[in-house]
C-alpha positions as CSV (number, residue, x, y, z in Angstrom):
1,X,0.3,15.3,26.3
2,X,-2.4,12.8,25.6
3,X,-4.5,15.6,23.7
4,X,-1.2,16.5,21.8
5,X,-1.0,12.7,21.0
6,X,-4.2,12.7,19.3
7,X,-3.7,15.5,17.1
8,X,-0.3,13.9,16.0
9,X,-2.5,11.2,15.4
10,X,-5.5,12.5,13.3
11,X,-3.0,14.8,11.3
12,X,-0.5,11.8,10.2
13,X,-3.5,9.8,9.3
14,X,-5.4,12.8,7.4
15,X,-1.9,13.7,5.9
16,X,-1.8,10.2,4.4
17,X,-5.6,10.2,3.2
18,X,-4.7,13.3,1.3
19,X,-1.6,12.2,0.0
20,X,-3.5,8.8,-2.0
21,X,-6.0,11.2,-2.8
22,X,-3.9,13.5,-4.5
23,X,-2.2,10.4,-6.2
24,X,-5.2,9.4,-7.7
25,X,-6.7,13.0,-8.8
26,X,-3.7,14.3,-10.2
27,X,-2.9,11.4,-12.4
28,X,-3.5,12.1,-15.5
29,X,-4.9,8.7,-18.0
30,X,-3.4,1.9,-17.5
31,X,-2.3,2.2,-13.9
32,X,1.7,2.7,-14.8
33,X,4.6,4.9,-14.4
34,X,6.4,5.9,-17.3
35,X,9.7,8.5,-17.8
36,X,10.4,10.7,-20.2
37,X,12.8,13.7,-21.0
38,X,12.3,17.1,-20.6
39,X,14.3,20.2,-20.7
40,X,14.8,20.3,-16.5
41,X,15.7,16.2,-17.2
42,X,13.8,13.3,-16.4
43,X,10.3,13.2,-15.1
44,X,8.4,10.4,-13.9
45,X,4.4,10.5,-14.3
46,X,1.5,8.3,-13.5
47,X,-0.8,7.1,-16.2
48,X,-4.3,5.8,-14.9
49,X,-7.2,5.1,-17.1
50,X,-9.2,3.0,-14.8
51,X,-12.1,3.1,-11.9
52,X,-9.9,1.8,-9.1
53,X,-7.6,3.2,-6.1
54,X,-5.3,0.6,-4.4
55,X,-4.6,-0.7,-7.7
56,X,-3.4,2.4,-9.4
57,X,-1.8,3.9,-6.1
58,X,0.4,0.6,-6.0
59,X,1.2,0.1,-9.5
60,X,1.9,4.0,-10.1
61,X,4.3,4.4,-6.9
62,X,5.9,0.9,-7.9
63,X,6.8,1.8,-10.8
64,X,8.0,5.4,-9.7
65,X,10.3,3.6,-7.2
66,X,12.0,1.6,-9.9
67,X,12.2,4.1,-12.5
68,X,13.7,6.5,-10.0
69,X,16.1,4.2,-8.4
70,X,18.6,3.4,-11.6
71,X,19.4,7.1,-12.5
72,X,19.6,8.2,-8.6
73,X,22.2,5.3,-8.2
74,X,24.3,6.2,-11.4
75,X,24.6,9.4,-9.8
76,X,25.4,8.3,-6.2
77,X,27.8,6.2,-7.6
78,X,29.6,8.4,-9.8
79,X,30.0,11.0,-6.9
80,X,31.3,8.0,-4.3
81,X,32.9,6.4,-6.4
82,X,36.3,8.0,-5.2
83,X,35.4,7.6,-1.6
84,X,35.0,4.2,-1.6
85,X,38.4,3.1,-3.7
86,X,39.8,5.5,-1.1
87,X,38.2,3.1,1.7
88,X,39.5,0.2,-0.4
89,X,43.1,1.7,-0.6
90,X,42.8,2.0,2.9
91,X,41.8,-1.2,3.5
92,X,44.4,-3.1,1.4
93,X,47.7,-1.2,3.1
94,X,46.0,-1.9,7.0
95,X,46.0,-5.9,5.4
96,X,49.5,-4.9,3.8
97,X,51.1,-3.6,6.8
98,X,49.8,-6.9,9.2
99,X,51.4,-9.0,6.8
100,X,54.1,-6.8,6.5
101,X,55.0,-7.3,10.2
102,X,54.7,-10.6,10.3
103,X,51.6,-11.2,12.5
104,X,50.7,-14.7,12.7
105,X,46.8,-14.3,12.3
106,X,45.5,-11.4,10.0
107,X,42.0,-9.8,11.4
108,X,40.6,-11.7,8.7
109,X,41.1,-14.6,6.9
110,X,42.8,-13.4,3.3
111,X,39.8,-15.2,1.1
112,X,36.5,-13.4,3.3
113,X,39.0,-10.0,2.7
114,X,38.3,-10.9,-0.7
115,X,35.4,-11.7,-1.0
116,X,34.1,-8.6,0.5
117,X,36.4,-6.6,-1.2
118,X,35.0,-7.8,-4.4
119,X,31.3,-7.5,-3.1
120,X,31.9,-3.4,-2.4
121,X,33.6,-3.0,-5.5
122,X,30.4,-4.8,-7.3
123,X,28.1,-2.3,-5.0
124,X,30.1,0.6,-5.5
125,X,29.9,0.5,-9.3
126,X,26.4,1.6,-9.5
127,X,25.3,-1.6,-7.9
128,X,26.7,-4.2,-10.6
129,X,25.0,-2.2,-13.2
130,X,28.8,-2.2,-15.0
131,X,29.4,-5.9,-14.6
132,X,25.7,-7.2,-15.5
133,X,25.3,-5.0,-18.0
134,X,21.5,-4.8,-19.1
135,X,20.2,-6.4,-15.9
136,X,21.7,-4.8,-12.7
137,X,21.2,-6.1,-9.5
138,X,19.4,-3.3,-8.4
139,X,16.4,-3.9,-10.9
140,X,16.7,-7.5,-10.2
141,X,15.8,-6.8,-6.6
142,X,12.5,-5.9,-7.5
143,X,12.0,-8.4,-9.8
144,X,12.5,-10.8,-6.5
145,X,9.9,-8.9,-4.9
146,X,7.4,-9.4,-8.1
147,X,8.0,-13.1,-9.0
148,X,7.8,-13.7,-5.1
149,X,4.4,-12.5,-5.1
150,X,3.0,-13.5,-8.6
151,X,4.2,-17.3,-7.2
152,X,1.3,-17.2,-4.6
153,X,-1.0,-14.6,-6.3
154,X,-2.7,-17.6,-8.5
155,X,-2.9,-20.3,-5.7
156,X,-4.6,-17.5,-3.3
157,X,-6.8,-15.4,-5.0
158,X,-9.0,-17.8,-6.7
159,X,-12.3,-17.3,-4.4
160,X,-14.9,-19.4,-3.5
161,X,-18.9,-19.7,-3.2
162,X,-20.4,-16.5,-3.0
163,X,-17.0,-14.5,-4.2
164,X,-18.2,-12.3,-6.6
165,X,-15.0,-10.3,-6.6
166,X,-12.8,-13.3,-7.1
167,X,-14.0,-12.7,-11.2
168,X,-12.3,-9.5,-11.5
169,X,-9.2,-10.6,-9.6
170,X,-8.6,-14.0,-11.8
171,X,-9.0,-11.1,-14.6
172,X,-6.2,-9.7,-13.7
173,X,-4.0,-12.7,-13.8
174,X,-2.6,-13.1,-17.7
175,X,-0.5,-16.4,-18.8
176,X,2.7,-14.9,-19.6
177,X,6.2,-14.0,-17.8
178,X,6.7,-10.4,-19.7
179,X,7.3,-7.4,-17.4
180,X,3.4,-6.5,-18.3
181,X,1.9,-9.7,-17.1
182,X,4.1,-9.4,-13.8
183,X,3.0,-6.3,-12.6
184,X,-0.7,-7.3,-13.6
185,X,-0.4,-10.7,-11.8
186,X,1.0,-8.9,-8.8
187,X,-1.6,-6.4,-9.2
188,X,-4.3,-9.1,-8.1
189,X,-5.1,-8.4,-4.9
190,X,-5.5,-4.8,-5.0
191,X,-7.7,-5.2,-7.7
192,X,-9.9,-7.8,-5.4
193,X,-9.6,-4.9,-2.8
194,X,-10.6,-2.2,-5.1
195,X,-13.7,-4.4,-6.5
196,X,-15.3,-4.6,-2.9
197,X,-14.4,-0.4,-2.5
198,X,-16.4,-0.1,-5.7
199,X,-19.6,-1.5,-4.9
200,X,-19.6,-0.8,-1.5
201,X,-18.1,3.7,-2.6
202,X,-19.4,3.7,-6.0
203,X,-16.3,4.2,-7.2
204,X,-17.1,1.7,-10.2
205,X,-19.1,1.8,-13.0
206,X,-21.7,-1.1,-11.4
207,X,-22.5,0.7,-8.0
208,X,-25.9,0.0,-7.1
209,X,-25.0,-1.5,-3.7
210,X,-23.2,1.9,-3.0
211,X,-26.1,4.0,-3.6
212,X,-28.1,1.5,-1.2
213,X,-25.9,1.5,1.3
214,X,-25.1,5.6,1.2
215,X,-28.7,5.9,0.9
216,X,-30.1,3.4,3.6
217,X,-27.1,4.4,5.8
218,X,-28.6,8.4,5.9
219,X,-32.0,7.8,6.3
220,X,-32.0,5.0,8.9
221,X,-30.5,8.2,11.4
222,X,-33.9,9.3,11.7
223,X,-35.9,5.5,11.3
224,X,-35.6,4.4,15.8
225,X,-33.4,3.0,17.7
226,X,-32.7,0.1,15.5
227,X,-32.0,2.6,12.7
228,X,-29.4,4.7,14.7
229,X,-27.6,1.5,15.3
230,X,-27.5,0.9,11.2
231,X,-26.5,4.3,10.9
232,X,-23.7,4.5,13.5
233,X,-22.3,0.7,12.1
234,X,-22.6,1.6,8.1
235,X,-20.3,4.8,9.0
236,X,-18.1,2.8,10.9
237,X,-17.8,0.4,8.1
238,X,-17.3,3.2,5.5
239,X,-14.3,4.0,7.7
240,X,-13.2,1.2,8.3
241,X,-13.0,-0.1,5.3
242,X,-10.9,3.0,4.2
243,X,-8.3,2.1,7.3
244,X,-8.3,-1.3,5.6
245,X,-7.0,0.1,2.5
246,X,-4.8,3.0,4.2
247,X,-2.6,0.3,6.2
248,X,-2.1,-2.3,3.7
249,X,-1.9,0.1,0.9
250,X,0.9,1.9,2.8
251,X,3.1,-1.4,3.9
252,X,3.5,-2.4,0.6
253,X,4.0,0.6,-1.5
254,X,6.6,1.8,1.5
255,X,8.4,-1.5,0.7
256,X,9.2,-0.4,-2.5
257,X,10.0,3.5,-1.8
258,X,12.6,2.4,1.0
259,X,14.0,-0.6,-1.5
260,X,14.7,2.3,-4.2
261,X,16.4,4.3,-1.3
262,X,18.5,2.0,0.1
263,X,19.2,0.7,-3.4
264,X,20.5,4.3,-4.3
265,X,22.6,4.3,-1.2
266,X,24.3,1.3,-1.9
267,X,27.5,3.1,-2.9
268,X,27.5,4.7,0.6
269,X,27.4,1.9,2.6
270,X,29.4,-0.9,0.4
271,X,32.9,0.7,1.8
272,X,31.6,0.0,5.7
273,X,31.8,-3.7,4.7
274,X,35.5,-3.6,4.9
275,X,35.6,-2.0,8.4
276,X,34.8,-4.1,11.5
277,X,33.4,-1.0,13.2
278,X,31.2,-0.3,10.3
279,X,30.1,-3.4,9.8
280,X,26.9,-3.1,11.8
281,X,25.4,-0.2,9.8
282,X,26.2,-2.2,6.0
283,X,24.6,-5.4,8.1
284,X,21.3,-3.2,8.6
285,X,21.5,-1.8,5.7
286,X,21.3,-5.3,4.4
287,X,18.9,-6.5,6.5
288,X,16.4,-3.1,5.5
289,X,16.6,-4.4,1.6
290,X,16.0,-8.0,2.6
291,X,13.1,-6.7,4.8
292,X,11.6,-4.5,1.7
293,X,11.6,-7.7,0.4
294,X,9.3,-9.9,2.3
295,X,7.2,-7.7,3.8
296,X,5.0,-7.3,0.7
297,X,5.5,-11.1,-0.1
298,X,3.9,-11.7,3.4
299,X,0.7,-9.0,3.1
300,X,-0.1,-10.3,0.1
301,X,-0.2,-13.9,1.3
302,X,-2.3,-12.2,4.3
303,X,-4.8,-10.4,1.9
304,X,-5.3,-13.8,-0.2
305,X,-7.2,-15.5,2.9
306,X,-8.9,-12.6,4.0
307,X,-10.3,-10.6,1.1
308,X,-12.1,-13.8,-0.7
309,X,-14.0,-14.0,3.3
310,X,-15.1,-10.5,3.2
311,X,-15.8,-10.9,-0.2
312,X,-18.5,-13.5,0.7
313,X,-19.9,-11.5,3.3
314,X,-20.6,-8.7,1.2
315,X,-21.8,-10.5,-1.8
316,X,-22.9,-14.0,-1.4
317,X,-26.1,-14.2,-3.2
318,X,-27.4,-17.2,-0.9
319,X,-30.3,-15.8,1.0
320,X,-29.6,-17.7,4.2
321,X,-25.9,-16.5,4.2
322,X,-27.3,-12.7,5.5
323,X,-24.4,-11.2,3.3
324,X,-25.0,-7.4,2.3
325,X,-26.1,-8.0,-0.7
326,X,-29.1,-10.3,0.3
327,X,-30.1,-7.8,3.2
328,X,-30.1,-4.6,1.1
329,X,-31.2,-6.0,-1.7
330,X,-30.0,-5.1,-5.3
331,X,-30.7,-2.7,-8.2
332,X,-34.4,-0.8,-8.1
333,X,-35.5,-2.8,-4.9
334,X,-33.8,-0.9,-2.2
335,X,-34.3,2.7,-3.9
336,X,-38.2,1.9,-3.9
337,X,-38.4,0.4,-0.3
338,X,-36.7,2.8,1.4
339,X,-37.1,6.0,-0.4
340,X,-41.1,7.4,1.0
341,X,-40.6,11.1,0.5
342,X,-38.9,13.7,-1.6
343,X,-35.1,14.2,-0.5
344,X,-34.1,17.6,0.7
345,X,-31.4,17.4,-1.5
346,X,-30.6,15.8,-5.1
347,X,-27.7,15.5,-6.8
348,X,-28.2,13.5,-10.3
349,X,-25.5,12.6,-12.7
350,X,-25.3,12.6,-16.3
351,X,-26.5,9.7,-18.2
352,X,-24.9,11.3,-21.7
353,X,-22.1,8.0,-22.3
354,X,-20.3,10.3,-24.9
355,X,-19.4,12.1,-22.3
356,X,-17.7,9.9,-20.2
357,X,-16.5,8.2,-23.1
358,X,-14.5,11.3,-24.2
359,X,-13.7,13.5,-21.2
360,X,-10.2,14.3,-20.7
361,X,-7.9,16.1,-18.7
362,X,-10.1,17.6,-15.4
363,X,-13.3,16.7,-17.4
364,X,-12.0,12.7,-16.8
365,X,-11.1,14.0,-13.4
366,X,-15.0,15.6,-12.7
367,X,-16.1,12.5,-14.4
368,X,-14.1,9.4,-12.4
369,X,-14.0,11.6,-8.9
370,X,-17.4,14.1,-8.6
371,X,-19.6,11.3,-11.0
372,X,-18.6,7.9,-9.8
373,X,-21.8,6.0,-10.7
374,X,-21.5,7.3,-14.2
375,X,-25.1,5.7,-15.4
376,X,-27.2,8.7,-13.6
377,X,-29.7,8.3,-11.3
378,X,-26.7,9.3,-8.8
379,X,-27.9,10.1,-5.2
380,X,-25.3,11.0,-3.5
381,X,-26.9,13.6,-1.2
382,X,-28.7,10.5,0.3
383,X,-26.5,10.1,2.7
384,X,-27.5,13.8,4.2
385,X,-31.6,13.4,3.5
386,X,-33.5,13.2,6.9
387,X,-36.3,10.6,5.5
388,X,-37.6,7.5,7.3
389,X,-37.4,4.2,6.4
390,X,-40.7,2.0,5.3
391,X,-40.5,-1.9,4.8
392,X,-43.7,-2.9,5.4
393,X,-44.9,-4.8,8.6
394,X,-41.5,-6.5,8.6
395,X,-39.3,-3.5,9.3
396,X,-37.5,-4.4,12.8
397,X,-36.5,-7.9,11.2
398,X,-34.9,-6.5,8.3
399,X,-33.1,-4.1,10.0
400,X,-32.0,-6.7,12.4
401,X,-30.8,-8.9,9.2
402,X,-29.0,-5.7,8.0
403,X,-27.6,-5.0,11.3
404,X,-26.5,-8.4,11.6
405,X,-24.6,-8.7,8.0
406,X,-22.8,-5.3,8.6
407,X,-22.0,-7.0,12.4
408,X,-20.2,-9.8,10.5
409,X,-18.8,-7.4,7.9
410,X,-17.4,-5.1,10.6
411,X,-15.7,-7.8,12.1
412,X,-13.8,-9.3,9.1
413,X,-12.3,-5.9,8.3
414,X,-11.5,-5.5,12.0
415,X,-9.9,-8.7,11.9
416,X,-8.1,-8.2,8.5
417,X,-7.1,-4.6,10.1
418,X,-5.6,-5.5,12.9
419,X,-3.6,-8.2,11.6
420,X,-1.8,-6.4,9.1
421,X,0.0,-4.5,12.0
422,X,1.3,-8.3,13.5
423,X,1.9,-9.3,9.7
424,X,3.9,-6.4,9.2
425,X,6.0,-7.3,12.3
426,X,6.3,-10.8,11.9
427,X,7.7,-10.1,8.7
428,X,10.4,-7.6,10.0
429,X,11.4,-10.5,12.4
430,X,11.1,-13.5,9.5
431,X,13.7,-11.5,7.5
432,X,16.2,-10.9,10.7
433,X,15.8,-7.5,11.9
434,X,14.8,-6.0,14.7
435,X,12.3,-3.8,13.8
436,X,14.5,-0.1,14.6
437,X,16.0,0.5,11.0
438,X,14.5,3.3,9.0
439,X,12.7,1.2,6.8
440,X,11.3,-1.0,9.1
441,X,10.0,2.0,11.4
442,X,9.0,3.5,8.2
443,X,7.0,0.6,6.6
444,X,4.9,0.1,9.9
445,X,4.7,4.0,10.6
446,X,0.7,3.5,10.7
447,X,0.5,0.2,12.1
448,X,-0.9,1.1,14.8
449,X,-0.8,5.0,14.6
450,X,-0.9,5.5,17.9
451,X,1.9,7.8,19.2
452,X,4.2,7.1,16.9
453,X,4.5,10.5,15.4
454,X,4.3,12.0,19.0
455,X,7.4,9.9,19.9
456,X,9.1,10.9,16.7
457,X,8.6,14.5,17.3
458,X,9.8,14.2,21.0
459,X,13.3,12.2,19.9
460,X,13.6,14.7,17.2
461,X,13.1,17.9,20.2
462,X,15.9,16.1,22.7
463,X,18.0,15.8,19.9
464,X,17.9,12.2,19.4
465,X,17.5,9.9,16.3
466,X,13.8,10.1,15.0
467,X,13.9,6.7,14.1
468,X,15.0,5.2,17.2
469,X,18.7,4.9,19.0
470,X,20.8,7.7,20.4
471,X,21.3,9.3,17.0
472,X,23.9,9.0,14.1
473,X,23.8,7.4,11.3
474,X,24.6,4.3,12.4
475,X,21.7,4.1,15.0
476,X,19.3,5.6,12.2
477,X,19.8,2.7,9.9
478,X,19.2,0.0,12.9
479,X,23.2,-0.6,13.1
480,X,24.8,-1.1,16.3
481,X,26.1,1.3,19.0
């Protein structure tokens, strides 16, 4: 069973490193979402035109989710409609028929039977989109969730000493309050996070650190003792920082794929508001959206105190600080101090700019994914080259520095890893539920991994609700028994 648990394990978490992969290749040119018409109806597609991952993956699946929602729910509505002024109907001659007979205290008071009798009827109709006209209440539920984060976005992610990323995240941040500069405001921190992937990847244009570390990471396998230590912490670091991206990148862009589905169910659940035995399932239904909500709100707020501290570990130029930068070393330095023999194997770029400058379609592809560096001089195959390392008489106390910086490093991502999981669950509990709803299992699915999709499979094989409870629909929305 335990074996079986691990291969759950590794294939959930490879299925979801293939899945952003695939995101990111297959788009096709500013980090957006945009719709338009064809013959088999209405298509949404990603638009990327930049060096970056978390950023586009969260703005393009952000945007999907919203775009997606508003027809979805005009056509959930339309075809529920009738079921719940049926429910109403219903409703209204059980109310009738206790006044009817004289019963001195209705199950409810008359003005709450109003009340939620006008809120289903303002659900039902394709979520208020009728009644507000040109701003529904189901696309003002995502503007919550943006003007929630862009509130904290500038007080957060301003950096310090030694924050060389902070630059490109303050970048990001445009005075205005137009949909544009919202979604680049709340774009900040995953473009922080995707500045300290590419220097430390290459997946940037400016990627000398990468091809250091890649570099110094292969050949200090075959450089001692001290080197097999380098070697075994870079890759741990190269993973790590990948598991970094994984679990925060998958919190928040859940958050807005379960807010579009539960939005576009709205019609289903608004009728079990007038019910007291469906009550429970329209209260965690509730409770799901207001979750969607805050969760992202909090992560971000999380990622604003720890990216600017990795970001100073990694690039704080002071010389005492034993960041990576300082250790390594920067530009030509590293390539001549490490580098003593021909590599066994070379793989160069192209240095020809028109080419990058005009590539489209799987040329921009082979050119943002296969060419990252995109200045040449790309050795990439130094990660695979058995060479030795030579720094002079000093050797052992640089590797100790660099041992020590990626120490530090290790540690902060650790740190900033493992917290997501108790973010992610502290928000569940800040907005009141209780963490067994669909989106709530949903949204912290990888947080930890561990035998979650083993337990899943094994609810799903007894016949039970995958998501927790004995099973119906009520227990696979969080609702009560």
């Amino acid at each position: 069973m335990k074996q079986g648990s691990k291969i759950y394990q590794h294939a959930h978490l490879a299925y979801a490193l293939i899945v952003m992969l695939c995101v990111v290749i297959m788009s096709a040119s500013s980090a957006y979402a945009f719709s338009y018409t064809s013959p088999t109806g209405t298509v949404i597609q990603c638009d990327i035109d930049e060096h970056s991952i978390a950023s586009n993956v969260v703005l393009c699946i952000k945007k999907a989710s919203i775009l997606t929602a508003e027809p979805l729910l005009a056509e959930v509505s339309a075809a529920f409609l009738p079921i719940t002024m049926a429910a109403l109907t219903l409703a209204l001659t059980l109310l009738g028929a206790q006044m009817a007979l004289f019963e001195p205290k209705p199950d409810k008071p008359i003005m709450i039977f109003l009340i939620r009798f006008g809120v289903v009827l303002l659900l039902a109709d394709n979520f208020g989109s009728t009644f507000f006209g040109d701003a529904p209440l189901s696309r003002t539920i995502f503007e919550i969730m943006e003007e929630m984060q862009a509130s904290v976005i500038p007080v957060l992610y301003q950096g310090g000493e030694g924050a060389v990323c902070s630059a490109a995240a303050q970048s990001a941040q445009p005075s205005g309050s137009d949909s544009a500069s919202l979604n680049a405001i709340t774009n900040t921190p995953w473009v922080y996070l995707d500045c300290i992937l590419d220097y430390v990847f290459g997946f940037g244009r400016d990627a000398t650190l990468a091809a250091s570390l890649f570099g110094f990471v292969g050949s200090a396998l075959a450089s001692g003792s001290m080197g097999t230590m380098v070697f075994v912490m870079g890759v741990t670091l190269i993973f790590s920082l990948l598991t970094l991206v994984l679990r925060t990148v998958y919190a928040v862009v859940a958050c807005y794929v379960f807010a579009a589905f539960l939005i576009v169910l709205a019609p289903i659940f608004a009728s079990m508001l007038m019910f007291t035995y469906t009550q429970p399932m329209f209260k965690a239904w509730y409770q799901n959206i207001v979750t969607c909500i805050v969760v992202p709100f909090v992560m971000v707020c999380y990622l604003g105190v720890g990216l600017p501290i990795l970001d100073s570990f990694v690039f704080n130029p002071d010389e005492e600080s034993n960041s990576l930068v300082t250790t390594l070393g920067q530009g030509e330095e590293i390539t001549e101090t490490y580098r003593n023999e021909e590599p066994i194997c070379s793989v160069t770029s192209r240095s020809d700019f028109e080419f990058f400058e005009e590539a489209q379609g799987f040329g921009r592809m082979i050119r943002d994914t296969l060419v990252p560096m995109n200045t040449g001089a790309n050795d990439w195959c130094g990660f695979l080259n058995v060479n030795t390392v030579d720094m002079g008489p000093d050797q052992i106390k640089r590797f100790f520095d660099i041992a020590l910086s990626l120490l530090k490093i290790l540690f902060i991502v650790w740190l900033i890893t493992s917290g997501s999981a108790l973010v992610v669950d502290m928000a569940v509990r800040l907005a009141g539920g209780s963490g067994r709803g669909l989106a709530t299992t949903a949204i912290s699915a990888s947080l930890p991994l561990q035998g979650r999709v083993e337990s899943m499979l094994r609810r799903a094989g007894q016949g039970q609700s995958m998501f927790g409870g004995g099973g119906g629909i009520g227990t696979l929305f969080g609702g009560g028994r």
